[in-house]
N, CA, C and O atoms as a GROMACS GRO file, in nm:
protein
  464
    1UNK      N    1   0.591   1.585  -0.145
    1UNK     CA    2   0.688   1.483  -0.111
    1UNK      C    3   0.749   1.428  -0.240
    1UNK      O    4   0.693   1.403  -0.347
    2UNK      N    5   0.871   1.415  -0.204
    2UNK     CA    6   0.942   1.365  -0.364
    2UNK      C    7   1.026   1.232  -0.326
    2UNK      O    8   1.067   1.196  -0.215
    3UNK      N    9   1.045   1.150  -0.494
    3UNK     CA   10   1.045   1.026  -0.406
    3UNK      C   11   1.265   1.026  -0.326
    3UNK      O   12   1.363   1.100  -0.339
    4UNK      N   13   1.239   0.923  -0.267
    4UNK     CA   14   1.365   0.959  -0.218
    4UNK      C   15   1.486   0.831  -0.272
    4UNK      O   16   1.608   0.826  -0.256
    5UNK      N   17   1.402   0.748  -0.332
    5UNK     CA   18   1.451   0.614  -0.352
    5UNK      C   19   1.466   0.495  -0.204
    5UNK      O   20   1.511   0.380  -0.203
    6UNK      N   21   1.414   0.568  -0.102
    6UNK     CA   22   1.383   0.427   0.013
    6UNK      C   23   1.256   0.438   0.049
    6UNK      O   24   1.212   0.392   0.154
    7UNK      N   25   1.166   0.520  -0.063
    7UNK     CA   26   0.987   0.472  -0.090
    7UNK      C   27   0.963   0.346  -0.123
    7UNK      O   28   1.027   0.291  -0.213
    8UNK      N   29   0.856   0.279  -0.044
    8UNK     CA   30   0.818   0.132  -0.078
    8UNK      C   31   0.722   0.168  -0.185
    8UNK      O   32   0.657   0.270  -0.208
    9UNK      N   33   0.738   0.002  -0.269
    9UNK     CA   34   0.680   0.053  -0.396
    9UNK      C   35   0.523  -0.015  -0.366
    9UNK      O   36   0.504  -0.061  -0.253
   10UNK      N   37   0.417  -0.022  -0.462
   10UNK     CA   38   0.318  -0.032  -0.453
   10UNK      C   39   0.270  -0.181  -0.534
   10UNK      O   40   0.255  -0.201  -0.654
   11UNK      N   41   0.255  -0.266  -0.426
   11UNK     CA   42   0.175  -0.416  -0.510
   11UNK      C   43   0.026  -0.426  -0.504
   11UNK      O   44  -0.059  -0.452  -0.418
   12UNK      N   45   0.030  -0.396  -0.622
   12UNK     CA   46  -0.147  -0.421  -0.617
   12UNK      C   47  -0.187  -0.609  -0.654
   12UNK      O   48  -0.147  -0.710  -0.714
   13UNK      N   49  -0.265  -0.567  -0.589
   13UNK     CA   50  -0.333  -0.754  -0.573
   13UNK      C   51  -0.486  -0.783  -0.641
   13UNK      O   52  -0.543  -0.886  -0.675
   14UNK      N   53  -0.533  -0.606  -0.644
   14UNK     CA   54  -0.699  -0.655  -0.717
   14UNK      C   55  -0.715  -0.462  -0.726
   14UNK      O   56  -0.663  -0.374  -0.656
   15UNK      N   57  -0.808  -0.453  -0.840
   15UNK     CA   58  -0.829  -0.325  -0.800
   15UNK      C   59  -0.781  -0.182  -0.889
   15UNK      O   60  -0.688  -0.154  -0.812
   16UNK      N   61  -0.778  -0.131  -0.937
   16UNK     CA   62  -0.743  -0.023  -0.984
   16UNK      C   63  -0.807   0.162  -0.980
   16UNK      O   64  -0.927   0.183  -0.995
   17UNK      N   65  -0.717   0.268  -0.962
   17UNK     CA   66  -0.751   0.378  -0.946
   17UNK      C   67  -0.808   0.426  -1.090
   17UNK      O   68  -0.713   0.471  -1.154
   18UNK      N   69  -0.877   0.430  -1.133
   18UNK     CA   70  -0.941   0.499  -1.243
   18UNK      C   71  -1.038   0.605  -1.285
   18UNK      O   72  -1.155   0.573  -1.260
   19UNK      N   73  -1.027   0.688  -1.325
   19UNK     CA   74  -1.145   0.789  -1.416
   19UNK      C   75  -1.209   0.731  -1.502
   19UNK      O   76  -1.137   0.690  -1.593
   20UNK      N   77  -1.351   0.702  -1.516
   20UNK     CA   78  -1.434   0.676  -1.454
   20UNK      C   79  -1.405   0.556  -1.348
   20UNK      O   80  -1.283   0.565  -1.356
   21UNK      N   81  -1.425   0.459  -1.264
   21UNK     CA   82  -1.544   0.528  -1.189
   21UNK      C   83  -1.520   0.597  -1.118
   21UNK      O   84  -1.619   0.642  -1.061
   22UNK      N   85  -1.376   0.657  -1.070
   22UNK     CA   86  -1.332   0.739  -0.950
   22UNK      C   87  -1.342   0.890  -1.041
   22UNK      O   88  -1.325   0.896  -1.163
   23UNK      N   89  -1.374   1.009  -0.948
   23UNK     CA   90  -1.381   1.094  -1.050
   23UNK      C   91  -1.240   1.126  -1.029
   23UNK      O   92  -1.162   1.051  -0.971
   24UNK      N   93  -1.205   1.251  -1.081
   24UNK     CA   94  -1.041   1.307  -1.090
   24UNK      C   95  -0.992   1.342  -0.968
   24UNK      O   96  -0.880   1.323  -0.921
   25UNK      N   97  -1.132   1.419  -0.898
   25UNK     CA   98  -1.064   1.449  -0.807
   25UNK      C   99  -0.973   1.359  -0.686
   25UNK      O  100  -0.860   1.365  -0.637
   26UNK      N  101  -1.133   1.249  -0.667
   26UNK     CA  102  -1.073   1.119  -0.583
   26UNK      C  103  -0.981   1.078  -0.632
   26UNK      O  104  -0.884   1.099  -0.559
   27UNK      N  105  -0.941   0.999  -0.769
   27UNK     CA  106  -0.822   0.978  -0.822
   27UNK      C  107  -0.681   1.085  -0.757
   27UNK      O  108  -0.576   1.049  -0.704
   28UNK      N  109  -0.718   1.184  -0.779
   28UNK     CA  110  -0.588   1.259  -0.712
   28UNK      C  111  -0.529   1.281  -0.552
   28UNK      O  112  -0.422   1.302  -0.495
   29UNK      N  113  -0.662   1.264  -0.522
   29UNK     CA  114  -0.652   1.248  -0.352
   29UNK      C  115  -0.621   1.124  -0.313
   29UNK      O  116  -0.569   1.095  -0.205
   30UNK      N  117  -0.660   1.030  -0.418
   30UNK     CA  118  -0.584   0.870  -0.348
   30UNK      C  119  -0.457   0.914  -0.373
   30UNK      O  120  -0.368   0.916  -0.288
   31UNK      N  121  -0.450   0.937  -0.442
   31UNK     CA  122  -0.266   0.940  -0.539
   31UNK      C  123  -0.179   0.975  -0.432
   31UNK      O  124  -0.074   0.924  -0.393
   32UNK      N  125  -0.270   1.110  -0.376
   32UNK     CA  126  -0.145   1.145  -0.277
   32UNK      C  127  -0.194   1.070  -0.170
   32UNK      O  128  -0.086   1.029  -0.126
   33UNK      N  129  -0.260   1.032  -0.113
   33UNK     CA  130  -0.267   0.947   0.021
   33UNK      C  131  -0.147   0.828  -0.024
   33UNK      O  132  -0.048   0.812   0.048
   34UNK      N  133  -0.163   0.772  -0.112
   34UNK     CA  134  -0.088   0.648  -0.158
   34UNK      C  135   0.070   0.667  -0.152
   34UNK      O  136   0.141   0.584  -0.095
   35UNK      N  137   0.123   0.788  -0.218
   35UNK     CA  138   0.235   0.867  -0.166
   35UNK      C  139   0.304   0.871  -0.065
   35UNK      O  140   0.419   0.834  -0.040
   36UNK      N  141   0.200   0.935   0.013
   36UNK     CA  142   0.223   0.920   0.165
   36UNK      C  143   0.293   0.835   0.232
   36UNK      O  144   0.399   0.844   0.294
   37UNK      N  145   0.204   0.729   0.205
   37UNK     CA  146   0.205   0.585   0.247
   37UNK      C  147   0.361   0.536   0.218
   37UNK      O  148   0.436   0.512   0.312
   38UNK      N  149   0.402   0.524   0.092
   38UNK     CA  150   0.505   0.473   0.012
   38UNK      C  151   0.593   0.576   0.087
   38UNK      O  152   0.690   0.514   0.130
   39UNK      N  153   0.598   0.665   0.110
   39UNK     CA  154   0.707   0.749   0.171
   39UNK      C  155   0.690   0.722   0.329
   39UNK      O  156   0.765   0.807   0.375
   40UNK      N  157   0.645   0.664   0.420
   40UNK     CA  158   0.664   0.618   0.539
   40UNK      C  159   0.558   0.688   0.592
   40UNK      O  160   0.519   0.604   0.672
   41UNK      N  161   0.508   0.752   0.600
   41UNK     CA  162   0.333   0.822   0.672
   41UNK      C  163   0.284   0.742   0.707
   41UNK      O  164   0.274   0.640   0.639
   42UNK      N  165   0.227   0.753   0.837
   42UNK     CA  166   0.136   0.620   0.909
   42UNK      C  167   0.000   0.766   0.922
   42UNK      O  168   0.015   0.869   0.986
   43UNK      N  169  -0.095   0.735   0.856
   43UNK     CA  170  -0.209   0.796   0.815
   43UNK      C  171  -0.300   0.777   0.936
   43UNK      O  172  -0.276   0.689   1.019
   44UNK      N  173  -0.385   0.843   0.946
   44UNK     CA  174  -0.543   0.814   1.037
   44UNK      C  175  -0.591   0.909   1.016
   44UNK      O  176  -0.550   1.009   0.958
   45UNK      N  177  -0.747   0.870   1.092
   45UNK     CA  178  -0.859   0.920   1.071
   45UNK      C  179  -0.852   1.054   1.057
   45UNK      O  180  -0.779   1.124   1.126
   46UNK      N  181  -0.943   1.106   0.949
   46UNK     CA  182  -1.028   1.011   0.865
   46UNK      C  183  -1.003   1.004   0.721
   46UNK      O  184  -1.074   1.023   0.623
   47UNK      N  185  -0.878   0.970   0.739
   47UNK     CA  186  -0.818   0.911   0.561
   47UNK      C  187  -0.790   0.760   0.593
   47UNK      O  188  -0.777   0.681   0.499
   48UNK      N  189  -0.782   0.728   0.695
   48UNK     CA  190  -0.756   0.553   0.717
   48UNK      C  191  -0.760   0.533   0.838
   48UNK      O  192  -0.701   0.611   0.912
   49UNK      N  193  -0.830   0.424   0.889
   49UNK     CA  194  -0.800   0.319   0.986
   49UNK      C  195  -0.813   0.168   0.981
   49UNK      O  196  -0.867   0.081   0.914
   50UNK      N  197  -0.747   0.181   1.069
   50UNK     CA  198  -0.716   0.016   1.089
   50UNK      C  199  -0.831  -0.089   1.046
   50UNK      O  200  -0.952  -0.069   1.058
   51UNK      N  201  -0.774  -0.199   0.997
   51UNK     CA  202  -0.894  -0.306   0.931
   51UNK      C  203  -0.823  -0.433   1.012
   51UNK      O  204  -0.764  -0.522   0.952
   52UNK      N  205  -0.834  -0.429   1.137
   52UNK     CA  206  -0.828  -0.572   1.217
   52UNK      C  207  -0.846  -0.666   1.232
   52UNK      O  208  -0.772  -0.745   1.291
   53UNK      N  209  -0.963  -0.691   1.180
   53UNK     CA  210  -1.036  -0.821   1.096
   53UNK      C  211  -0.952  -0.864   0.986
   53UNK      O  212  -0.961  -0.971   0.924
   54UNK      N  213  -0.878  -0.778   0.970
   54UNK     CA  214  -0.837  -0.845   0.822
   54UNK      C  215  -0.737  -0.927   0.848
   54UNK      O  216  -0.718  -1.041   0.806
   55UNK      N  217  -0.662  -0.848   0.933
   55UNK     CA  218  -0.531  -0.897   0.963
   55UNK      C  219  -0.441  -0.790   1.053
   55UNK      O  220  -0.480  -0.677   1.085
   56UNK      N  221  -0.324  -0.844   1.083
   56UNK     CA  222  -0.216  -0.751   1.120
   56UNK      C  223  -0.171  -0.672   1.028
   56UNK      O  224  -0.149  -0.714   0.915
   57UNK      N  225  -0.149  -0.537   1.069
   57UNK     CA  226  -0.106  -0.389   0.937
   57UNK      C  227  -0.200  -0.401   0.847
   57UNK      O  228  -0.170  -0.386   0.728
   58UNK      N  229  -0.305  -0.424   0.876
   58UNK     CA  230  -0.443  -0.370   0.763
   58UNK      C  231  -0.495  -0.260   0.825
   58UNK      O  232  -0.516  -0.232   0.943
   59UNK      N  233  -0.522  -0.173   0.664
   59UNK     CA  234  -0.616  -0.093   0.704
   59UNK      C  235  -0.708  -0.014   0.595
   59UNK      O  236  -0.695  -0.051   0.478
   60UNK      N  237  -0.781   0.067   0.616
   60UNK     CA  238  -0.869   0.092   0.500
   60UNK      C  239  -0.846   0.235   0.494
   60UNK      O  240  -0.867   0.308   0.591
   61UNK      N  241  -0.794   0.289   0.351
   61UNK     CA  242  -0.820   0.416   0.273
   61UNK      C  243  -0.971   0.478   0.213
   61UNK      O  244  -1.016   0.434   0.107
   62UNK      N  245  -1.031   0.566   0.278
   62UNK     CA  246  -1.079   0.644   0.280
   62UNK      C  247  -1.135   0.736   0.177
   62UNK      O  248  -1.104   0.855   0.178
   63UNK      N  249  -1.181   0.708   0.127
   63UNK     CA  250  -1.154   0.845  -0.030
   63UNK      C  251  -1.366   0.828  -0.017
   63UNK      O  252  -1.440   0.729  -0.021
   64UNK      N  253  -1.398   1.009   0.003
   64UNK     CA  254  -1.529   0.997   0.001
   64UNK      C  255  -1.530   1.117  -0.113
   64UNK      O  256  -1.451   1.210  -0.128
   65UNK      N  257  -1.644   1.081  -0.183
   65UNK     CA  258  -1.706   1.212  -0.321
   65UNK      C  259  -1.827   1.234  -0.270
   65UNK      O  260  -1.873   1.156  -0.187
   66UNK      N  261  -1.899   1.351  -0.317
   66UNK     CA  262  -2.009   1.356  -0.301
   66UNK      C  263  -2.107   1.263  -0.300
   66UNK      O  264  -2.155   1.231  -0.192
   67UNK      N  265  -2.162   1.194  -0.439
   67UNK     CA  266  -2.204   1.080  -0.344
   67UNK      C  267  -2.146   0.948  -0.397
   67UNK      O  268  -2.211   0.885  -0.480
   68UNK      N  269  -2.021   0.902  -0.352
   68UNK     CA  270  -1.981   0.772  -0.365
   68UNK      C  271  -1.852   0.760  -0.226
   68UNK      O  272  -1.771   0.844  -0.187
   69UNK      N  273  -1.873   0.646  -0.187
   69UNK     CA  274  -1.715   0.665  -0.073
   69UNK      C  275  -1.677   0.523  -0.140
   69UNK      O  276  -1.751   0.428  -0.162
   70UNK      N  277  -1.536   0.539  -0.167
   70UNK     CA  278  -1.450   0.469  -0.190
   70UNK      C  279  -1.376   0.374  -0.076
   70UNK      O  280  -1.364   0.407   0.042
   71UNK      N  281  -1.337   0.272  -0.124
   71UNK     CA  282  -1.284   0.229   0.041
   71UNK      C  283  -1.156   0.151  -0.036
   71UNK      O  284  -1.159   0.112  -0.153
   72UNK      N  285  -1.087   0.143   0.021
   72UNK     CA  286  -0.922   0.096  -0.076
   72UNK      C  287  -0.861   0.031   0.071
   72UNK      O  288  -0.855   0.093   0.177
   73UNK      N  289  -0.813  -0.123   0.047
   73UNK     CA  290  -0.793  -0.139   0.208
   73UNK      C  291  -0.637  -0.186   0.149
   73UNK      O  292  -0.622  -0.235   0.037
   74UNK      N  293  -0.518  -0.159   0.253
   74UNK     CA  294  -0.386  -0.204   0.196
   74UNK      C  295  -0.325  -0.287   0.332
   74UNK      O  296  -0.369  -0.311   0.444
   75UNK      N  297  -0.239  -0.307   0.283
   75UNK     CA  298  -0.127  -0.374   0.462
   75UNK      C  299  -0.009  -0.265   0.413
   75UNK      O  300   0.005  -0.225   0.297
   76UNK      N  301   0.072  -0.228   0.527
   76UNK     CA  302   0.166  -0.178   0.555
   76UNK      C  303   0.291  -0.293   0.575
   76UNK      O  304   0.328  -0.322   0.689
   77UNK      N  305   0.353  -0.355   0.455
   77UNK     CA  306   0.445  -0.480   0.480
   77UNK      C  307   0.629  -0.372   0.513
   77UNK      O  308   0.658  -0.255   0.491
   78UNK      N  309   0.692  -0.465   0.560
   78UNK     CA  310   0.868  -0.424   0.570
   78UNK      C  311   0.901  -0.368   0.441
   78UNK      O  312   0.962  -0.261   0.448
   79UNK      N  313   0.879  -0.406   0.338
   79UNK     CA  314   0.940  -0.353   0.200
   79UNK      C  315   0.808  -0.298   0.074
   79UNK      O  316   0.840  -0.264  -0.040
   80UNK      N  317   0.676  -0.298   0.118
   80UNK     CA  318   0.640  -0.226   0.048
   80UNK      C  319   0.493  -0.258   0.108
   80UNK      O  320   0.460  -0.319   0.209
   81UNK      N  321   0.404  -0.182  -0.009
   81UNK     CA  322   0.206  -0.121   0.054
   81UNK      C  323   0.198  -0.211  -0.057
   81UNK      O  324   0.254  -0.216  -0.167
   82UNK      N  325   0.068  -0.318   0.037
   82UNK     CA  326   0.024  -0.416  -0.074
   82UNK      C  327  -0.123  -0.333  -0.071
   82UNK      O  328  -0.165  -0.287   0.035
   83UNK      N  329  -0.204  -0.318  -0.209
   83UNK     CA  330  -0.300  -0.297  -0.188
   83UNK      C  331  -0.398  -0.416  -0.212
   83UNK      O  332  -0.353  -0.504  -0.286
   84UNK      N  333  -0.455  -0.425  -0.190
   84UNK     CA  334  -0.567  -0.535  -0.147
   84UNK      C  335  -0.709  -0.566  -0.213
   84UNK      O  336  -0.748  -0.672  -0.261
   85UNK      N  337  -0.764  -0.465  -0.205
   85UNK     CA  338  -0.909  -0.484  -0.263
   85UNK      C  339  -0.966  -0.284  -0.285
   85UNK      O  340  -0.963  -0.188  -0.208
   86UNK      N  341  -1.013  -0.303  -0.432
   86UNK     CA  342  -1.103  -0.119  -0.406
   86UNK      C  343  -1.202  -0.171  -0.452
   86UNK      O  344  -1.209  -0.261  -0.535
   87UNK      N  345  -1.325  -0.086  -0.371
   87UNK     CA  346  -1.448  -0.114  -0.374
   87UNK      C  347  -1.545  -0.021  -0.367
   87UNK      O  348  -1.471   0.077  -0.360
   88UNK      N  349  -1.641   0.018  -0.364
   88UNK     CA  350  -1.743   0.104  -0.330
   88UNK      C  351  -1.827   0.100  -0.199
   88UNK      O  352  -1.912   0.013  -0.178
   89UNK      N  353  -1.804   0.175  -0.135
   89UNK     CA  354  -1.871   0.133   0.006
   89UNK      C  355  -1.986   0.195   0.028
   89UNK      O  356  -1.987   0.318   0.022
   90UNK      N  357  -2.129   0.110   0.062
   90UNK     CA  358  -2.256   0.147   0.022
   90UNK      C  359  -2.320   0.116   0.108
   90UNK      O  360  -2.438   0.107   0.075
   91UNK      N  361  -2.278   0.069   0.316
   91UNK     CA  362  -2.342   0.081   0.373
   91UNK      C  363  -2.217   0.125   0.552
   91UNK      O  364  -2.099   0.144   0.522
   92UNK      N  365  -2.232   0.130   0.620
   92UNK     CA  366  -2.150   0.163   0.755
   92UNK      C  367  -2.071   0.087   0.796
   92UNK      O  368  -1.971   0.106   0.865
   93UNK      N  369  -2.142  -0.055   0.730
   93UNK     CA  370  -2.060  -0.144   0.822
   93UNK      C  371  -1.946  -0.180   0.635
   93UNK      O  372  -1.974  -0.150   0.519
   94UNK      N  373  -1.836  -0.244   0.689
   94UNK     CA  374  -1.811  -0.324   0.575
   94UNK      C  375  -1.813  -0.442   0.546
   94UNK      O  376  -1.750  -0.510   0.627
   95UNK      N  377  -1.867  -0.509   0.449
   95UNK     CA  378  -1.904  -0.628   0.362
   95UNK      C  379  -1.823  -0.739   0.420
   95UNK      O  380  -1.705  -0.769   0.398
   96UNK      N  381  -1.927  -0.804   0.512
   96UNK     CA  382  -1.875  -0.950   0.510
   96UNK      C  383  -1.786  -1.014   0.432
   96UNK      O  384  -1.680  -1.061   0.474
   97UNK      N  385  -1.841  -1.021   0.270
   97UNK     CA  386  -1.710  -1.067   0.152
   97UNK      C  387  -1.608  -0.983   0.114
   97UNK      O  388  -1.515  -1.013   0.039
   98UNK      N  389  -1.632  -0.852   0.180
   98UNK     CA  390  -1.505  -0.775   0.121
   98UNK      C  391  -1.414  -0.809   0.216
   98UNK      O  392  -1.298  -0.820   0.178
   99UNK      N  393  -1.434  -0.824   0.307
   99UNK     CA  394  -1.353  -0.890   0.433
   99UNK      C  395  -1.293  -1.019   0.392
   99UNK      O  396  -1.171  -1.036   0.395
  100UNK      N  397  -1.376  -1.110   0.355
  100UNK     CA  398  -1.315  -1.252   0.360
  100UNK      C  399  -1.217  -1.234   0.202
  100UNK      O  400  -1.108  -1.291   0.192
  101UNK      N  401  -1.274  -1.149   0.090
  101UNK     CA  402  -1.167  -1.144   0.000
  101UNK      C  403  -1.022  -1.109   0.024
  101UNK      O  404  -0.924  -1.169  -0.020
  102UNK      N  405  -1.024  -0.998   0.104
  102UNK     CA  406  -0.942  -0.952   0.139
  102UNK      C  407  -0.780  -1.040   0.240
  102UNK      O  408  -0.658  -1.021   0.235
  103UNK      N  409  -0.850  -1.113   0.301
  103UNK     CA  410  -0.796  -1.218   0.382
  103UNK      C  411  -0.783  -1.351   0.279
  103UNK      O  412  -0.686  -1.426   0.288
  104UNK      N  413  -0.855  -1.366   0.214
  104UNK     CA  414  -0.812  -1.482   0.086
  104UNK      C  415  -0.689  -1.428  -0.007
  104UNK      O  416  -0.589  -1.493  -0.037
  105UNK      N  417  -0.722  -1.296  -0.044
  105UNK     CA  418  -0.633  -1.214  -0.123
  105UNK      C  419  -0.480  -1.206  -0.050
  105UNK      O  420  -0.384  -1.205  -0.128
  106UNK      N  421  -0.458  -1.203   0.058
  106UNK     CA  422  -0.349  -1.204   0.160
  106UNK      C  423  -0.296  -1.307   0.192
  106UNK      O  424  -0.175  -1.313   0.215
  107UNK      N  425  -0.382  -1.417   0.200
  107UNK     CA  426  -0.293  -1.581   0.237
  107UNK      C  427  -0.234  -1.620   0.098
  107UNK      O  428  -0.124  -1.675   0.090
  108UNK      N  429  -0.311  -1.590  -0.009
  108UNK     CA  430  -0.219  -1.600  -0.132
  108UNK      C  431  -0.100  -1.567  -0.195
  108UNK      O  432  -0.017  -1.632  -0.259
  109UNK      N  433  -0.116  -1.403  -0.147
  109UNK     CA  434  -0.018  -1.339  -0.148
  109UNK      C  435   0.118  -1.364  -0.076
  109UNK      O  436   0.226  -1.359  -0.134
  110UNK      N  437   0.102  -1.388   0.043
  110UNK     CA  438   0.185  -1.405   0.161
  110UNK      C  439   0.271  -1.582   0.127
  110UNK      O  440   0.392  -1.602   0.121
  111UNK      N  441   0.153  -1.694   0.109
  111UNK     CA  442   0.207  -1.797   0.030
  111UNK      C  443   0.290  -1.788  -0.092
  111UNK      O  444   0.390  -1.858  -0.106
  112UNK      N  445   0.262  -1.727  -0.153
  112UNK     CA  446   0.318  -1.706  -0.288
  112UNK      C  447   0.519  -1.641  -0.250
  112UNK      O  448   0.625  -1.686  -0.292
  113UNK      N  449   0.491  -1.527  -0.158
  113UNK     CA  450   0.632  -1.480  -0.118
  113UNK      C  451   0.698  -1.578  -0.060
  113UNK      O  452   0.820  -1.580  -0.075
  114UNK      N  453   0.618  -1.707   0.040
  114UNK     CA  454   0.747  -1.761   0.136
  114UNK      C  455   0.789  -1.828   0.036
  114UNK      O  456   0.912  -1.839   0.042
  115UNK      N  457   0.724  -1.902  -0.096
  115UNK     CA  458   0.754  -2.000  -0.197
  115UNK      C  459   0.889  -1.939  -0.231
  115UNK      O  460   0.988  -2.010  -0.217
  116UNK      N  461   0.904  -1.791  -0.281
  116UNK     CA  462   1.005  -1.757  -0.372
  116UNK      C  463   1.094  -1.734  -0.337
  116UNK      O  464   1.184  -1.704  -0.415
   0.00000   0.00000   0.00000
């Protein structure tokens, strides 16, 4: 996919894709999931689903390695993919506080836009 110029761009809010701790490969497989995304792809399982708890248009990216799973949760907004929180996900369920960050991380965000 190449960009077309009416790709939404990418706001990150916490978080970064990196080598170490992500290895290359995950790094490259987010890259293009993230792509996707920015080019209009509505993704699912099992590269993303919905994070409802979080909010409306949340949802969680997917990225598993041998042994580490990545979890990258974003919203799908009108003009662009906010990403939200990346983390390491180390049991089935997900983290009470990764949840409530995530929703703290979003009322800020969302405040901050009606201000401007």
């Amino acid at each position: 996919m190449r960009p077309t110029g009416k790709d939404k761009p990418l706001v990150w809010l916490h978080g970064e894709i990196r080598t170490p701790p992500f290895s290359r490969e995950a790094r490259i497989e987010t890259g293009m999931l993230l792509r996707l995304l920015q080019g209009g792809v509505t993704l699912q399982m099992p590269e993303s689903r919905p994070m409802c708890t979080i909010g409306p248009r949340c949802h969680e990216l997917r990225v598993d390695e041998a042994s580490v799973s990545w979890r990258i949760v974003y919203r799908v907004d009108p003009d662009a993919i906010i990403i939200v929180h990346v983390f390491q996900k180390q049991s089935q369920r997900t983290p009470r506080q990764a949840i409530e960050t995530c929703k703290r991380r979003l009322a800020r965000y969302d405040a901050a836009v009606r201000e401007s």
